[in-house]
C-alpha positions as CSV (number, residue, x, y, z in Angstrom):
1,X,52.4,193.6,30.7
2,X,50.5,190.3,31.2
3,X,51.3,187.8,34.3
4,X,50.1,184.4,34.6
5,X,50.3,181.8,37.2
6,X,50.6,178.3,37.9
7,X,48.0,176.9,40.1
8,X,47.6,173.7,41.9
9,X,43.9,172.8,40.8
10,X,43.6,169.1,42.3
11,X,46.9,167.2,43.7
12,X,48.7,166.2,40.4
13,X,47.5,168.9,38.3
14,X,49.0,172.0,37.6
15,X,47.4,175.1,35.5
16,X,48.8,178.0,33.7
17,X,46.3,180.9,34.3
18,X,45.6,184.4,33.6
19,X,46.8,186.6,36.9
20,X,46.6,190.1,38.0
21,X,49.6,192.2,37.5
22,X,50.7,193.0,41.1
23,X,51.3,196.6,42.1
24,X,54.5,197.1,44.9
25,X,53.7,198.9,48.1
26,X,55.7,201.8,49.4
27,X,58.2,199.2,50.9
28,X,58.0,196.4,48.1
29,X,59.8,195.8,44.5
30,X,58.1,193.9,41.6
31,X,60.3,191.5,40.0
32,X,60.1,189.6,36.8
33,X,60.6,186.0,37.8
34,X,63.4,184.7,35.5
35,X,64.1,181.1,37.5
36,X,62.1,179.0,40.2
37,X,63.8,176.0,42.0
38,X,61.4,172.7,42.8
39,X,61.8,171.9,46.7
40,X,60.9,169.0,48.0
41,X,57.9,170.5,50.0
42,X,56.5,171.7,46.5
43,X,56.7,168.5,45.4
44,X,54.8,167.1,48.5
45,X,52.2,170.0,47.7
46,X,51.6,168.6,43.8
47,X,51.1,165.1,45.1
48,X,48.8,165.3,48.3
49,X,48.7,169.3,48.2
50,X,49.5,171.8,51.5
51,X,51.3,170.7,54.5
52,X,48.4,172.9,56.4
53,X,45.3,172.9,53.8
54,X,43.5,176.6,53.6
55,X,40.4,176.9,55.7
56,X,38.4,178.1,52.2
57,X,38.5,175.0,49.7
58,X,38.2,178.3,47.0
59,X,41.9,179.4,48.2
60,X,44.3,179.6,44.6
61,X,47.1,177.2,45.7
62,X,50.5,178.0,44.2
63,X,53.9,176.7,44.3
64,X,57.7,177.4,44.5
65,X,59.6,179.3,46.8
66,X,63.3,179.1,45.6
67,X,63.1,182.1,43.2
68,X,65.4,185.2,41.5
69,X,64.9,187.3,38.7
70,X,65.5,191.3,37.9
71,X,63.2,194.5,39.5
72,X,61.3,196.1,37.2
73,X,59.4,198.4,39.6
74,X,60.1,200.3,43.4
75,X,57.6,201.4,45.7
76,X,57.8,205.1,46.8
77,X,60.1,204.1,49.9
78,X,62.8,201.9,48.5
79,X,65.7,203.1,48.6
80,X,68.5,200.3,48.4
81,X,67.5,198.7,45.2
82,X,67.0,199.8,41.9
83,X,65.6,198.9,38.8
84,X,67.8,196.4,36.8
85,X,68.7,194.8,39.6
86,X,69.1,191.0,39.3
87,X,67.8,190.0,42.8
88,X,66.7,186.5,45.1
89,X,64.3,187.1,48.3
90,X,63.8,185.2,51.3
91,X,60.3,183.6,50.5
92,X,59.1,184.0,54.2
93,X,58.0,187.4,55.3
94,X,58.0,187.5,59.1
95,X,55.7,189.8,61.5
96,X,58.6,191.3,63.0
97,X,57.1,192.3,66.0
98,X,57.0,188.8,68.0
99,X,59.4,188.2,70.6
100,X,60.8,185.6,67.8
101,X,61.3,188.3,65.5
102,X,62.8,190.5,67.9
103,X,65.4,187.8,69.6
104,X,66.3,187.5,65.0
105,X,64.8,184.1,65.0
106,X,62.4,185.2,62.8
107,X,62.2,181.7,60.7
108,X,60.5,180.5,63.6
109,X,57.8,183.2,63.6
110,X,54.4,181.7,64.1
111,X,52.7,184.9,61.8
112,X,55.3,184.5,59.0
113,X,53.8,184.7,55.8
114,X,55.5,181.5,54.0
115,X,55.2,181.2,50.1
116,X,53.0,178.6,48.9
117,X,52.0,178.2,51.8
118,X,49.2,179.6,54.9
119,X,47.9,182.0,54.6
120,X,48.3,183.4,51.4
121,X,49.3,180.2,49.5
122,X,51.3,183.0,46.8
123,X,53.5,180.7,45.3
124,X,56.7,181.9,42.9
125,X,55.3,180.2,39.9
126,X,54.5,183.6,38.0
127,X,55.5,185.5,35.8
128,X,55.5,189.2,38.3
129,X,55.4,189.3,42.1
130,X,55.7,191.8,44.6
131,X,58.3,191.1,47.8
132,X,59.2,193.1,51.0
133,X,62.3,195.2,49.7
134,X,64.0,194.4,53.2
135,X,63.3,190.8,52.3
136,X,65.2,191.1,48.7
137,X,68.6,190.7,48.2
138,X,70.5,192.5,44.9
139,X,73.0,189.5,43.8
140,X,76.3,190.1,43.1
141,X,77.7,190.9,39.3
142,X,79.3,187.7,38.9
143,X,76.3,185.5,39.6
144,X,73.2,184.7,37.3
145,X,69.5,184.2,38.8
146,X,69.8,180.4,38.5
147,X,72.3,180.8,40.9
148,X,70.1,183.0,42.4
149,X,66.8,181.2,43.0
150,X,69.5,178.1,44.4
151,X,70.5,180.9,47.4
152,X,67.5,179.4,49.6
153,X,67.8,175.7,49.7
154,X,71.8,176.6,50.2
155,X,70.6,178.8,52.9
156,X,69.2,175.5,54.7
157,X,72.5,173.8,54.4
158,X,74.2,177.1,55.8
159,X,71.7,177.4,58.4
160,X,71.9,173.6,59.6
161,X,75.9,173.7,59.7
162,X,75.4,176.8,61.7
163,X,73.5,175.3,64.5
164,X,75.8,172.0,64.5
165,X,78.3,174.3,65.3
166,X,80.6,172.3,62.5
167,X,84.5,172.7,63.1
168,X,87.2,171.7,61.2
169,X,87.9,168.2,62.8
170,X,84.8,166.8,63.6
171,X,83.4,163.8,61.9
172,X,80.0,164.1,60.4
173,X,77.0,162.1,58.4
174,X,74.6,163.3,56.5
175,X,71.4,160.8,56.1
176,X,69.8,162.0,52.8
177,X,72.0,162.7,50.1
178,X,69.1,165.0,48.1
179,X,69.1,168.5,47.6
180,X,69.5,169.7,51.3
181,X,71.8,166.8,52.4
182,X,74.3,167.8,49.1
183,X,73.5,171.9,50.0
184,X,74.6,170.4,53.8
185,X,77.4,169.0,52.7
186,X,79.0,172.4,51.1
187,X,78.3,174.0,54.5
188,X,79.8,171.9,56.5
189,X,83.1,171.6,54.2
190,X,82.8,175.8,53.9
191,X,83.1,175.5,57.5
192,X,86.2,173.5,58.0
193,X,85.1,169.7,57.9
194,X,86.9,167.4,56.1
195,X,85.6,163.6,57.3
196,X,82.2,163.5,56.0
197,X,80.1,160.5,55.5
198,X,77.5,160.7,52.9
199,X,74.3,158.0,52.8
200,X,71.8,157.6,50.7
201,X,70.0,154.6,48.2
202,X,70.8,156.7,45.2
203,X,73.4,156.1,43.1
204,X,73.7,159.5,41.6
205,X,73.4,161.3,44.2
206,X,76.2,159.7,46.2
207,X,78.3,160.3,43.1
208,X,77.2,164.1,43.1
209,X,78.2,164.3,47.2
210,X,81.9,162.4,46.0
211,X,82.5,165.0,43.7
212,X,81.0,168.3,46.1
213,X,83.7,166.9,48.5
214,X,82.5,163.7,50.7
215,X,85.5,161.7,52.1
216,X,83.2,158.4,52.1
217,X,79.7,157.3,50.6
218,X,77.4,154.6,51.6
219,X,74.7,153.1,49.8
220,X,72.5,152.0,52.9
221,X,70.8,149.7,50.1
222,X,73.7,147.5,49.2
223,X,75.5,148.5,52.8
224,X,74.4,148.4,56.6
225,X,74.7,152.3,57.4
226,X,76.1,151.3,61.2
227,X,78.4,149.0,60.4
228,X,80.3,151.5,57.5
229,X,80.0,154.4,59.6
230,X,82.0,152.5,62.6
231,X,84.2,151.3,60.3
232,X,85.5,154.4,58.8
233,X,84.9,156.4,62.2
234,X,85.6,153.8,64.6
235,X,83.6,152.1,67.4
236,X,82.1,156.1,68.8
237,X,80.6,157.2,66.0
238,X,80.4,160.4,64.4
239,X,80.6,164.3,66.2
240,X,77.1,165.4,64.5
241,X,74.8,163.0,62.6
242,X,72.5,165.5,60.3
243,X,69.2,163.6,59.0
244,X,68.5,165.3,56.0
245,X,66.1,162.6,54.0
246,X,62.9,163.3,56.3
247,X,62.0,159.9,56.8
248,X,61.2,157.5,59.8
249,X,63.8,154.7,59.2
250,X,66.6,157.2,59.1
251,X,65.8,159.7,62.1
252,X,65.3,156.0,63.5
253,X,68.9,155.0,62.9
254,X,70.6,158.9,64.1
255,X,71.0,157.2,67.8
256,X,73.1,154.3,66.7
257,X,75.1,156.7,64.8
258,X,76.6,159.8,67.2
259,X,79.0,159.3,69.4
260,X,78.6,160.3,73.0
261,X,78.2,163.4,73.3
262,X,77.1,164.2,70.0
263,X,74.8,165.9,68.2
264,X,71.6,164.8,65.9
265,X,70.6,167.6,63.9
266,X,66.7,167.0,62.3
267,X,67.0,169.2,59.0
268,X,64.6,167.1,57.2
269,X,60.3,166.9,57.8
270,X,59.4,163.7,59.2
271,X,56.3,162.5,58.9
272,X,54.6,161.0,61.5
273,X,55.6,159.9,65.2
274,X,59.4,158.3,65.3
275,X,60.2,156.0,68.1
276,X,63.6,156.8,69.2
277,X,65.8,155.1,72.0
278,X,66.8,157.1,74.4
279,X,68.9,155.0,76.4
280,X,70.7,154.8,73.3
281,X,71.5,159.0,73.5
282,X,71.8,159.1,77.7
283,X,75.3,159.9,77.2
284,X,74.5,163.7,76.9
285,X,74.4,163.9,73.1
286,X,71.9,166.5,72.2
287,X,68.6,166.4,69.6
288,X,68.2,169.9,67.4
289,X,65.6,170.4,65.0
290,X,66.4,173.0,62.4
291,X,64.1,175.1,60.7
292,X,64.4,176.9,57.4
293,X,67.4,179.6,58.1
294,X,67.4,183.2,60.1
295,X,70.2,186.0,59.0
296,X,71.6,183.3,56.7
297,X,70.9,184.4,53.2
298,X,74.3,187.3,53.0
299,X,77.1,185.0,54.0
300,X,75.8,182.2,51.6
301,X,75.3,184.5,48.7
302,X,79.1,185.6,49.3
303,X,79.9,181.7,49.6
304,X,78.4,181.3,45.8
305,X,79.3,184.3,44.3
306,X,82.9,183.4,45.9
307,X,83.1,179.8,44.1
308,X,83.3,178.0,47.4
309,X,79.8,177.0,47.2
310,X,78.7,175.1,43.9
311,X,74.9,175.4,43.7
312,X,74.6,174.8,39.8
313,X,76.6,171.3,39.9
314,X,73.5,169.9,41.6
315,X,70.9,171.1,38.6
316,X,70.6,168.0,36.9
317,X,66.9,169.4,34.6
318,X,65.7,172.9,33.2
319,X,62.0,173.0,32.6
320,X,60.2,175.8,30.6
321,X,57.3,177.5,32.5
322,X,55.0,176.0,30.4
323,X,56.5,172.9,30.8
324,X,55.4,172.6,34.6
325,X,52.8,169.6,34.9
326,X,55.8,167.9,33.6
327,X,58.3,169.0,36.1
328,X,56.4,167.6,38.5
329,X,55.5,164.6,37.0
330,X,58.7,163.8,36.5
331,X,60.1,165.1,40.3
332,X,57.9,162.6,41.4
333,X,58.2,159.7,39.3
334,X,62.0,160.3,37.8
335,X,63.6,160.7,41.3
336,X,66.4,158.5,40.7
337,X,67.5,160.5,37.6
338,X,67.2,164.3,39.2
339,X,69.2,165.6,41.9
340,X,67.8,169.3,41.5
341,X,64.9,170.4,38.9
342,X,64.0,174.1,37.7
343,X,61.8,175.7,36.3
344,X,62.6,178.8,33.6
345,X,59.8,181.4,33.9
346,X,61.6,184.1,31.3
């Protein structure tokens, strides 16, 4: 069998290269790669490369980490999966021995070994890789590996609701109506919410949050974000305020938005420092940053495979591997037309 790669040569060129065929420890699988979601961060990584550059400028940089496909090979102790089996994996392989590990909040490991990203930079843009079997999870009959490779970015949705502690009856707004706003959206409706408040500049992507079940969008280019919200929530403001667009102006505008109280939930990565008003937020309303998921991936492959969870409405463009200069190309320059891009390896 012959496996290739796509590497990140400079920022804002990709490469399709010859790769080693990977051979699975005792405790790995090797899977054929059938579909690889684009995230945002890879997206970042094509443009102005690694969040954290390597240390040796000789390092192979690769992308994607929202990946499924089928095993093809076992290592000598797995004994849960089997080959055939159509499978996603949690991209980030923890040390599990740190007292983050051990309390099960491994996603905040400071060892964890992050696809394309330090230290390896082993990114899911291949045609075979190797994963931690414990880390791999066999998906159910009735779903496919697109829906597969979608199980992580709907894992941060799942993950973010979780933390908010989202009840039926509270009122909510999501800043960001892009992949992981719309994937926070589902959770919070899978978890009982029913007055949610999507915002975002982007026509089609408001129009994908009215159908995946917001009560109310804004477009905080034609509307003044604070003024809607209070309108349809009234003078308080909203329960939780989830800032899923990672930029400046809208962590900026969270305080002016939750009521007192509250919660502001930081799913997205801001750049930069981000002035924020405190004696806006003295009314005990509390600030959570959210990172990744931890123990999230089983419940939201049931919520998918159980049609309460609709990860391939978002897919708005299917690339061919070979195609993959241009699914960046056009991630970064055709953002107003794609909501979710992929990437078919086999």
């Amino acid at each position: 069998m012959k496996n290739t790669e796509a590497i990140l040569v400079v920022p804002g060129t990709m490469k399709i290269q010859e790769a080693p065929m990977p051979t699975p420890k005792d405790d790995e699988v090797l899977i054929k790669i059938e579909y690889v979601g684009i995230c945002g961060s890879d997206v970042h990584g094509f443009t102005s490369g690694p969040f954290i550059p390597p240390t040796d400028p000789n390092t192979k940089i690769g992308l994607g980490h929202e990946c499924a496909g089928e095993i093809i090979g076992l290592g000598a102790k797995v004994k849960n999966l089997r080959i055939g089996d159509k499978v996603n994996i949690e991209p980030g392989v923890p040390c599990g021995k740190c007292r983050f590990c051990l309390e099960g909040k491994y996603n905040i490991c400071p060892d964890v070994d992050f696809m394309a990203t330090q230290p390896h930079y082993k990114g899911a843009l291949t045609n075979y890789l190797t994963h931690p079997a414990n880390m791999t999870y066999k998906l159910p009959d009735n779903m496919d590996t697109l829906e597969g490779a979608l199980v992580e970015p709907a894992a941060v949705g799942m993950h973010a609701a979780s933390r908010a502690d989202v009840k039926p009856g509270k009122k909510i707004v999501i800043l960001g109506a892009g992949c992981i706003g719309l994937m926070t959206l589902q959770a919070c409706k899978i978890m009982g919410a029913a007055e949610i408040i999507m915002v975002d500049i982007l026509e089609k992507r408001l129009e994908m949050a009215k159908k995946l079940g917001a009560m109310e969008v804004i477009n905080s280019r034609t509307s003044d974000t604070v003024t809607r919200v209070k309108e349809i929530f009234g003078d308080w403001g909203a329960d939780i305020v989830f800032e899923t667009a990672g930029t400046q102006s809208t962590a900026k505008q969270t305080p002016l938005l939750v009521m007192r109280g509250g919660k502001i939930m930081i799913v997205g990565t801001i750049p930069g420092e981000t002035p924020i008003d405190f004696l806006k937020i003295n009314r005990e309303v509390s600030i959570q940053t959210v990172f990744r998921y931890a123990n999230n991936y089983p419940m939201t492959i049931e919520a998918i495979s159980t049609g309460r969870f609709d990860v391939k409405a978002m897919v708005t463009n299917v690339y061919d591997y070979e195609d993959v200069q241009k699914a960046f190309e056009e991630s970064v320059n055709c953002k107003q037309d794609i909501i979710k891009g992929v990437i078919k390896v086999s």
